[in-house]
C-alpha positions as CSV (number, residue, x, y, z in Angstrom):
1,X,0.0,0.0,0.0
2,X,1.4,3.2,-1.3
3,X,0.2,6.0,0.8
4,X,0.8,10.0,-0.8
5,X,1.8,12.7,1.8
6,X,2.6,15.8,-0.2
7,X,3.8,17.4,-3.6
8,X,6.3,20.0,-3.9
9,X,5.9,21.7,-7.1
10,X,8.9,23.4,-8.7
11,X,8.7,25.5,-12.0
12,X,12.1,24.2,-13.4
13,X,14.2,21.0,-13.9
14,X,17.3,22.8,-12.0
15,X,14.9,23.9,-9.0
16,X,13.7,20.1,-9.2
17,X,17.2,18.4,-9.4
18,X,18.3,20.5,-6.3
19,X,16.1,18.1,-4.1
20,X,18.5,15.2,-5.3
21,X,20.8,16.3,-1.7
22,X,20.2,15.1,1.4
23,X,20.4,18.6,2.6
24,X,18.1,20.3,0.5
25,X,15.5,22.2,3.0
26,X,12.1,20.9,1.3
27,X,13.6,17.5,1.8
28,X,14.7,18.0,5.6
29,X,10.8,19.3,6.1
30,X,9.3,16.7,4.5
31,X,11.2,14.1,6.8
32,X,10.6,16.0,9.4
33,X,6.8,16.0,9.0
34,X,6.3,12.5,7.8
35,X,9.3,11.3,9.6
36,X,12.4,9.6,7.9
37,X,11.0,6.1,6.3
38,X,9.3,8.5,3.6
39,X,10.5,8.0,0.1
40,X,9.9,10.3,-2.9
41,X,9.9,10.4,-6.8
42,X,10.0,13.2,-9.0
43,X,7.5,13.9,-11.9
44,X,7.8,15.6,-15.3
45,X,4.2,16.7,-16.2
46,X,3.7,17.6,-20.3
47,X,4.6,20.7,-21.5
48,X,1.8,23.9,-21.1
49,X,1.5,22.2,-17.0
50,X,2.0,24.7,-15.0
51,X,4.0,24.5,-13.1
52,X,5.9,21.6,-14.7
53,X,7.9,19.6,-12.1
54,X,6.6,17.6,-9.1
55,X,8.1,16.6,-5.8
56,X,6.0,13.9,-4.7
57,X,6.4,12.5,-0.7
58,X,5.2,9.1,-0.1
59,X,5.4,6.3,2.4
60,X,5.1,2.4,1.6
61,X,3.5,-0.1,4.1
């Protein structure tokens, strides 16, 4: 069971690869809301989505 926490929405790829550190600050809040077993993937959404690039937090039971 897959269960969504939060998305972070960014408007470019560079803002979006930023959240690749460990030490990022959106990535430190997240863990520190959902705690540190949280996992996340990133999302590309078609061009004219604004805005583009997704952040999404999620934990797996």
């Amino acid at each position: 069971m897959v269960q969504h926490h939060e998305s972070l929405f960014y408007n470019t790829l560079d803002e979006l690869q930023a959240t690749h550190k460990s030490d990022h600050p959106d990535i430190l809040n997240l863990k520190k809301k959902y705690g540190n077993d949280v996992q996340f993937s990133t999302v590309m959404h078609r061009a004219g989505i604004e805005p583009r690039f997704e952040l999404r937090c999620f934990t797996i039971y």
